[in-house]
C-alpha positions as CSV (number, residue, x, y, z in Angstrom):
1,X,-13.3,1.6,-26.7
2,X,-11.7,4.6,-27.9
3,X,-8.4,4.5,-29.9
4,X,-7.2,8.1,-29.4
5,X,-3.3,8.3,-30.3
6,X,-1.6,10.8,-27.4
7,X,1.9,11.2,-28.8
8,X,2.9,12.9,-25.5
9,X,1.9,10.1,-23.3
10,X,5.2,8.8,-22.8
11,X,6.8,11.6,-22.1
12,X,4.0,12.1,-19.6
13,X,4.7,8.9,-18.0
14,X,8.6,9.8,-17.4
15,X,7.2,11.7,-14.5
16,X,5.9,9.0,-12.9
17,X,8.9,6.8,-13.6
18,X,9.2,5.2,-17.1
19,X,12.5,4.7,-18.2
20,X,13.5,2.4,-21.2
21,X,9.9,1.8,-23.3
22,X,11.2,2.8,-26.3
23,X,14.1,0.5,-26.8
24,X,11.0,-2.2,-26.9
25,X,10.8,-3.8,-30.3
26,X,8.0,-5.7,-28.8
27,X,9.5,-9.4,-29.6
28,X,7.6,-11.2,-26.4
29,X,10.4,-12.4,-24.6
30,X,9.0,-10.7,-21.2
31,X,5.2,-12.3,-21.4
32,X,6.9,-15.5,-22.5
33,X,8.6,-16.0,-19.4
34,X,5.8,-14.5,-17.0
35,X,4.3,-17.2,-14.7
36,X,1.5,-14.7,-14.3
37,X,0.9,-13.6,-17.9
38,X,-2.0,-15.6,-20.3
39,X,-3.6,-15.9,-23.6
40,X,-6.0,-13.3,-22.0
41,X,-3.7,-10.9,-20.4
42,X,-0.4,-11.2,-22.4
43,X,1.5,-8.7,-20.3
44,X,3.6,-6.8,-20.4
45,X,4.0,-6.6,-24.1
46,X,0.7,-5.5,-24.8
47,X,0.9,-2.5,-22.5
48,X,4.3,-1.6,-23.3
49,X,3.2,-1.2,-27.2
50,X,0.2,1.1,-26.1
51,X,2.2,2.8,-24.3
52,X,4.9,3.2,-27.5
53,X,1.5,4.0,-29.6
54,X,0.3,6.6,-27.2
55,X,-3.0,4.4,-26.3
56,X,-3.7,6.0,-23.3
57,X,-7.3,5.5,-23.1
58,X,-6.9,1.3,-23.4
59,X,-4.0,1.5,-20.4
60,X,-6.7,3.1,-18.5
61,X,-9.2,0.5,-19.1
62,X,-6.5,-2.0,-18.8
63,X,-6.5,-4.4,-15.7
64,X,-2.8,-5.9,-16.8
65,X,-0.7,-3.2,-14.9
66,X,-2.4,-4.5,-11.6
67,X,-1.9,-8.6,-12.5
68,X,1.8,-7.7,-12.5
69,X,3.9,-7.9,-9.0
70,X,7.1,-6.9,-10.3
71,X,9.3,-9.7,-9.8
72,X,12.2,-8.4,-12.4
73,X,11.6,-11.8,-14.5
74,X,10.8,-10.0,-17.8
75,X,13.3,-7.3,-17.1
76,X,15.7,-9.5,-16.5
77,X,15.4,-11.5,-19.9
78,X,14.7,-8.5,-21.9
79,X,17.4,-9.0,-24.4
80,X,17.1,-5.3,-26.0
81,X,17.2,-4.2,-21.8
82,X,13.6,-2.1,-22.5
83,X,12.8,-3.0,-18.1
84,X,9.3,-3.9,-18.9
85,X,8.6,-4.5,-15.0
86,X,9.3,-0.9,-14.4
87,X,7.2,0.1,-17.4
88,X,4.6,-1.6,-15.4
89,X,5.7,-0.3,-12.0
90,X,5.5,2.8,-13.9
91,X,1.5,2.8,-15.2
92,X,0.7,1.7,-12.0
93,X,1.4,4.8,-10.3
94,X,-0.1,6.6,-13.8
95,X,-3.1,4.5,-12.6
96,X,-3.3,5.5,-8.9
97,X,-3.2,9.0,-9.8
98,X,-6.1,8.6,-12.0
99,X,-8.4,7.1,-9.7
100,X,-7.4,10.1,-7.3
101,X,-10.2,12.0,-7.7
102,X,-8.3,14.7,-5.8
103,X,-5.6,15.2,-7.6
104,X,-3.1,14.5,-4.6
105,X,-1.9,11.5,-5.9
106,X,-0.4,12.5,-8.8
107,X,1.3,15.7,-7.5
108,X,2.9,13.0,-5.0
109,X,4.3,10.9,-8.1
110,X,5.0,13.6,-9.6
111,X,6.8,16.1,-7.7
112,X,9.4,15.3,-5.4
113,X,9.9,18.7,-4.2
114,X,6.0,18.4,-3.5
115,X,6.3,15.3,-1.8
116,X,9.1,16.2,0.8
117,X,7.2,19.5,1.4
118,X,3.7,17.2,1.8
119,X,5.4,14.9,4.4
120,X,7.0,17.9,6.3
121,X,4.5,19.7,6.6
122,X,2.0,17.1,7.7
123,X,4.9,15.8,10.3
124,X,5.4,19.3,11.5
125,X,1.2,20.2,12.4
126,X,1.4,16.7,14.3
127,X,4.7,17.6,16.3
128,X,3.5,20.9,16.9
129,X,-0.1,19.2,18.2
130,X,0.9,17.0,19.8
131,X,3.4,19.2,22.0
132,X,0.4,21.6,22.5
133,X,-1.9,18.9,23.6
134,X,0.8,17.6,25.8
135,X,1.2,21.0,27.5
136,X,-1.8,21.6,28.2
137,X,-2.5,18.1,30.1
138,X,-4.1,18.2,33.6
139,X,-1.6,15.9,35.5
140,X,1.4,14.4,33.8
141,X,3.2,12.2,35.3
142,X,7.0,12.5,35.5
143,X,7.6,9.7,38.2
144,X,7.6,7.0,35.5
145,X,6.2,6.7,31.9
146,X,2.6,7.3,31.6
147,X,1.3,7.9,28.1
148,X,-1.9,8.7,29.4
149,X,-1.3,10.8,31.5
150,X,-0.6,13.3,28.7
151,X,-2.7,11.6,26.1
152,X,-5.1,9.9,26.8
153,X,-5.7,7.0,25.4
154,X,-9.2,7.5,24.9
155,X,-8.8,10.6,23.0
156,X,-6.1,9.1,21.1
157,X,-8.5,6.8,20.2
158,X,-11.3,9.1,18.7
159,X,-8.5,10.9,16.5
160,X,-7.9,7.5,15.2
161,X,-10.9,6.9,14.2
162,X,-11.7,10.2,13.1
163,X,-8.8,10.1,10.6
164,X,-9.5,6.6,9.8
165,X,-12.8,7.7,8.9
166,X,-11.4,9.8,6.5
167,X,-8.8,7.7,5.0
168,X,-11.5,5.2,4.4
169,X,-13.6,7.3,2.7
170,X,-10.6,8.8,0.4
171,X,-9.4,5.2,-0.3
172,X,-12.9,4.3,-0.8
173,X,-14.2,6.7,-3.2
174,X,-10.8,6.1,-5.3
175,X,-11.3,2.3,-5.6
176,X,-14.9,2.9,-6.6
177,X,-13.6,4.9,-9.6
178,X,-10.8,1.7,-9.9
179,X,-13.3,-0.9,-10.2
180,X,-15.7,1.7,-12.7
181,X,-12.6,1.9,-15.1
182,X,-11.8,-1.6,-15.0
183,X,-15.1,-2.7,-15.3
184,X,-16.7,-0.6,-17.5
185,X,-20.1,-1.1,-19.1
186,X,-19.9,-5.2,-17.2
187,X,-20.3,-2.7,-14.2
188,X,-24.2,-2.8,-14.6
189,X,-24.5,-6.3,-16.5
190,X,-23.2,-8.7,-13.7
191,X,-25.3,-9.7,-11.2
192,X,-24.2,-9.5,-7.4
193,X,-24.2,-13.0,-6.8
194,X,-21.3,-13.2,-8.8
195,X,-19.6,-11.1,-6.7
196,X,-20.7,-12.7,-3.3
197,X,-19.4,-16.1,-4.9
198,X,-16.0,-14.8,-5.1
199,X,-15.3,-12.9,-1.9
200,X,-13.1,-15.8,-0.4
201,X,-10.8,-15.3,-3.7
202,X,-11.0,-11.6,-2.8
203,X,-9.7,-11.9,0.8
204,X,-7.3,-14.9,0.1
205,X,-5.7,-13.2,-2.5
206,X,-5.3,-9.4,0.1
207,X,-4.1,-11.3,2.9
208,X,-1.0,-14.2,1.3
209,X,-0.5,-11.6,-2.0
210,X,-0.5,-15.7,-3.5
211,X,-0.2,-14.8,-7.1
212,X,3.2,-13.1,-6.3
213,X,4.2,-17.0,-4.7
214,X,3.7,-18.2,-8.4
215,X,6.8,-15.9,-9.5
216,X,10.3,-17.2,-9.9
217,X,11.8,-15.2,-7.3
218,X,9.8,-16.4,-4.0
219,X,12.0,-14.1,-1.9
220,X,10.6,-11.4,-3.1
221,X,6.9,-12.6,-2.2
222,X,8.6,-13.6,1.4
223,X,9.1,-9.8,1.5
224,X,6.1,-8.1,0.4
225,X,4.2,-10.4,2.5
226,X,6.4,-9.6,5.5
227,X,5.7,-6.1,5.1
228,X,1.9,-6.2,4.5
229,X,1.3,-8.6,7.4
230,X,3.5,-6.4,9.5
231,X,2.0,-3.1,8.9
232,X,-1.5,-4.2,9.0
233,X,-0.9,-5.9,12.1
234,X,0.3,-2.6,13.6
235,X,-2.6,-0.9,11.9
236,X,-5.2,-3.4,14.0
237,X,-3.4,-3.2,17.1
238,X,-3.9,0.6,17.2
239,X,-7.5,1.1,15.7
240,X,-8.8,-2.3,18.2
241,X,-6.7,-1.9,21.1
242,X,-5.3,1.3,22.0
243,X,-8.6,1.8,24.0
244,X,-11.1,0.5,21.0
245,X,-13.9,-2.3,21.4
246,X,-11.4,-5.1,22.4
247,X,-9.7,-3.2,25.8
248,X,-13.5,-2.4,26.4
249,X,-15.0,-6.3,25.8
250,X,-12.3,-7.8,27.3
251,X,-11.9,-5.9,30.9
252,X,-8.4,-5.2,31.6
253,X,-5.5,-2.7,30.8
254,X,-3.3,-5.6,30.1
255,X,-4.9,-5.4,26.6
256,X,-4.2,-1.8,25.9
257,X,-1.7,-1.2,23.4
258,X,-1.2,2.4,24.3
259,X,-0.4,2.2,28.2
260,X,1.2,3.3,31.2
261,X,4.8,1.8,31.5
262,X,4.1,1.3,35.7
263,X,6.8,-0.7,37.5
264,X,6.2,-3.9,38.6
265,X,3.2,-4.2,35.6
266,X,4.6,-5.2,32.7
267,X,3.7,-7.2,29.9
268,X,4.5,-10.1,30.2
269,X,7.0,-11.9,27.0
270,X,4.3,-14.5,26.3
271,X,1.4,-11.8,26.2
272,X,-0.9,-11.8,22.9
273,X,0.0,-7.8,22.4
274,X,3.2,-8.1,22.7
275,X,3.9,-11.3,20.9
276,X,1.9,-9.5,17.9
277,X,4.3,-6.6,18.2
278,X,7.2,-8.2,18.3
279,X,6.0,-10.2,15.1
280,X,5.2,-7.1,13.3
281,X,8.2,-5.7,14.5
282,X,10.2,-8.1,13.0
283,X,8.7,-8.4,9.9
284,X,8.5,-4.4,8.9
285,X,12.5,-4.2,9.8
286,X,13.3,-7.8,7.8
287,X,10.9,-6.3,4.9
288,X,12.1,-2.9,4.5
289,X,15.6,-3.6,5.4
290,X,15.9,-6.1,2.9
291,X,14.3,-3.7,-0.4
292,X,16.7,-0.8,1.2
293,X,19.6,-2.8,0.9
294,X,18.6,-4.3,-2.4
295,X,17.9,-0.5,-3.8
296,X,21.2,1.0,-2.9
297,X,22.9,-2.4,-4.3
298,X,20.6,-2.5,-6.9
299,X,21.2,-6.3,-6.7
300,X,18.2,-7.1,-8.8
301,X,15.7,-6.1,-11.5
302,X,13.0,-4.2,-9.1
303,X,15.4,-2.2,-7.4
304,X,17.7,-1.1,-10.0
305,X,15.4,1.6,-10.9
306,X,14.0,3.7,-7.9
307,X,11.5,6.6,-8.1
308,X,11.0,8.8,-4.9
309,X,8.1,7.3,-3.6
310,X,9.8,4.3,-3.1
311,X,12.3,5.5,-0.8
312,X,9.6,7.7,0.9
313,X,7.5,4.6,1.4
314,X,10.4,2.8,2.7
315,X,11.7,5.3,4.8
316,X,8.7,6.0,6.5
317,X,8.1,2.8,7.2
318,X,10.7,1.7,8.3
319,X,11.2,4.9,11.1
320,X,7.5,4.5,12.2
321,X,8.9,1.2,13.5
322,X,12.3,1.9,14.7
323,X,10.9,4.8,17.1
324,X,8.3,2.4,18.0
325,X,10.7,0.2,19.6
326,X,12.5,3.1,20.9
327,X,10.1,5.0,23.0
328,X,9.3,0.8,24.4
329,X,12.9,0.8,25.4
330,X,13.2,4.0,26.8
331,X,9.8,2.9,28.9
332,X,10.7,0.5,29.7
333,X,14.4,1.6,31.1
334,X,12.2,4.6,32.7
335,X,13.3,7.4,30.7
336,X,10.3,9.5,31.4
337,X,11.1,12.7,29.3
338,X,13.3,10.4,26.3
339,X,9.7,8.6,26.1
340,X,7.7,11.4,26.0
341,X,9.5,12.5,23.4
342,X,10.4,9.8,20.7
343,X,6.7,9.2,21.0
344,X,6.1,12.6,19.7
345,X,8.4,11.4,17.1
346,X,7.0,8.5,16.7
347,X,3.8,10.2,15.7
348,X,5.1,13.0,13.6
349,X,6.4,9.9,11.5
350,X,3.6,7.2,11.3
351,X,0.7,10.1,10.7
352,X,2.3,11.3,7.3
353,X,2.8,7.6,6.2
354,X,-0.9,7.4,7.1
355,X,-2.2,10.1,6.0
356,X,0.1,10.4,2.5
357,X,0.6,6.3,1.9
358,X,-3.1,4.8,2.4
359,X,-5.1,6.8,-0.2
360,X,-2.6,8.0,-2.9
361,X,0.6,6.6,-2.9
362,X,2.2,2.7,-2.4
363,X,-0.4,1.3,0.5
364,X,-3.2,1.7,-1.9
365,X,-1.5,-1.1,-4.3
366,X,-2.3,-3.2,-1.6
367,X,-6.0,-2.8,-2.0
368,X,-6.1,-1.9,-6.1
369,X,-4.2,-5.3,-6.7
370,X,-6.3,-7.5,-5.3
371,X,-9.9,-5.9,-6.3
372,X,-8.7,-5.8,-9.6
373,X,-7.9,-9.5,-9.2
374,X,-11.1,-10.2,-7.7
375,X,-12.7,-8.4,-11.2
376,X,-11.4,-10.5,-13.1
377,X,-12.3,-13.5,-11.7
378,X,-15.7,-12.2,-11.9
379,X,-16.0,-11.3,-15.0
380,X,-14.6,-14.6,-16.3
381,X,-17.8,-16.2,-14.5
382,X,-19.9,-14.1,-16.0
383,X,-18.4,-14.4,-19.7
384,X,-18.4,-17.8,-18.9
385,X,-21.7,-18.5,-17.6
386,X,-22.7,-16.5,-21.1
387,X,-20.9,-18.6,-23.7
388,X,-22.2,-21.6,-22.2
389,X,-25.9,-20.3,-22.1
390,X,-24.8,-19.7,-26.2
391,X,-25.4,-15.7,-25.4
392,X,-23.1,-13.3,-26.6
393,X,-20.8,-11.8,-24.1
394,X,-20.3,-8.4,-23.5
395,X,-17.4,-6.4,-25.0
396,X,-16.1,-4.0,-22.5
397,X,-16.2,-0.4,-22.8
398,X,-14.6,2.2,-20.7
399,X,-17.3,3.9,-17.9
400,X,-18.5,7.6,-18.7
């Protein structure tokens, strides 16, 4: 592995958040009290004395940052006040914008004159679509609120997919170039079976974030759960249901997400889709609300120290959801132009969080974390499955 010294990493990573490294005088107290740290992985005080030394290429090959979930133990004990979990939080952005093989990614982190202007702009072609779309529609209806009668759900549906095409294949191609890095020459060496054998791990460790539960502070899990669940149930309910395969297997528009609000044809309270939004409803609000008050407090370790993104993340978020439940109000009251409306709104909001948050900026934690997790287990079985066979074990090297 190479042992290049860049003395202008750290100020490098001041971009992307780094605050206090240098007051380090690397004594241990933060992996000592990490319920997630071991002999094998002693973080964070290994990666905050590479990133002292300037050892950029081992932080690249370095799985630690991702191990970490930031719950403000080590910061907290740090008795020279060095914030190692924000040193972390720190190279995991540097990370995300070096798996971003187009560049995006770390202009987000890095600029956040670049990132308002990204999330305007992207906002402003949706509004501006969406209104041109909407004038243009055959028959709208104005006697009481009919979604699709303007757009139609089916078409909605096709743009979802179409961009979730391309989100996929963004996220995709930048996790490819995660698990290359963090793998290096094991990348060719482990056999697939290993793999195959781990996928539950894989899956149980994306959909209960369990490792986080092993921190002291178990609130903050709560949260970070709440919020993941939340947003991904959302995200199902609009790529399955809006007019996707399950409306289509299951014949009826009572299981259309995206529908016509026509009197007398509610939803009823005890319905599956709306018992699944008011669930994700809930938890999005109790999520977000909870960080946003703990960042402008700055009652505890992770939100004492806030870059942009965070508050972009948030904020995003946390609109996508209140507008949500707006244009269902106004629906539901009748409003037909206030619905119309907020649900252009709505879309100017939720499409930038999309479009900005899945591939390059905080939603794409969600699937580094747990991948990187999921290598490691892997490569343990193999190493293992060597040293017991008396072979000698591989020692990583960074891919070309």
């Amino acid at each position: 592995m190479s042992n290049k010294v860049d003395p202008n990493f750290i100020r490098e990573l001041k971009h992307f958040g780094l605050k206090d490294a240098n007051k380090c005088y690397n004594c241990g107290t933060c992996t000592a009290v990490c319920n997630l740290a071991t002999a094998e992985t002693p973080f964070p005080r290994k990666l905050v004395r590479y990133v002292q030394l300037g050892q950029k290429d081992k932080i690249k090959n370095s799985p630690e940052p991702w191990l970490c979930y930031y719950c403000g133990d080590c910061s907290t004990r740090c008795p020279r006040g060095a914030d190692p979990g924000e040193t972390m939080m720190a190279l995991r952005r540097y990370l995300t914008s070096l798996y971003d093989w187009t560049g995006f990614a770390r202009k987000f982190y890095t600029s956040e004159k670049f990132e308002i202007l990204a999330v305007s702009a992207v906002g402003a072609f949706v509004g501006l679509g969406m209104i041109i779309w909407g004038f243009f529609a055959p028959n709208p209806n104005w006697k009481y609120p009919a979604l699709n009668s303007i757009w139609p759900a089916q078409q909605v549906e096709i743009a979802d997919l179409v961009m979730a095409a391309i989100l996929s294949f963004l996220l995709l191609s930048n996790l490819y170039r995660c698990v290359r890095t963090v793998l290096g020459d094991y990348w060719s060496k482990i056999p697939l079976r290993l793999y195959k054998d781990e996928i539950k791990f894989l899956l149980t460790n994306f959909l209960t974030q369990k490792e986080l539960g092993k921190c002291t502070d178990r609130k903050q899990w709560l949260v970070h759960l709440s919020i993941m669940t939340g947003y991904s149930t959302i995200f199902l309910m609009v790529v399955l249901f809006i007019a996707g395969p399950v409306p289509m297997l299951i014949h009826a528009d009572w299981w259309h997400f995206q529908r016509d609000y026509i009197p007398g044809h509610e939803y009823s309270l005890l319905h599956p889709i709306r018992l699944l939004g008011y669930y994700a409803t809930f938890a999005i609000m109790y999520g977000t609300t909870y960080a946003i008050i703990g960042r402008l407090r700055k009652s505890k370790a992770p939100y004492k120290n806030t870059h942009p993104t965070d508050w972009t993340f948030l904020i995003l978020l946390q609109l996508t959801t209140m507008t949500g439940i707006f244009v269902h109000f106004a629906a539901l009251l009748g409003w037909v132009l206030a619905t119309y409306a907020i649900y252009v709104i709505h879309m100017m909001v939720a499409i930038p969080m999309l479009v900005l948050e899945v591939p390059f900026a905080k939603w794409a934690h969600l699937a580094y974390r747990p991948v990187v997790l999921f290598l490691m287990k892997v490569k343990s079985r193999y190493a293992a499955e060597y040293e017991s066979a008396g072979q000698p074990v591989l020692e990583a090297k960074p891919a070309v």
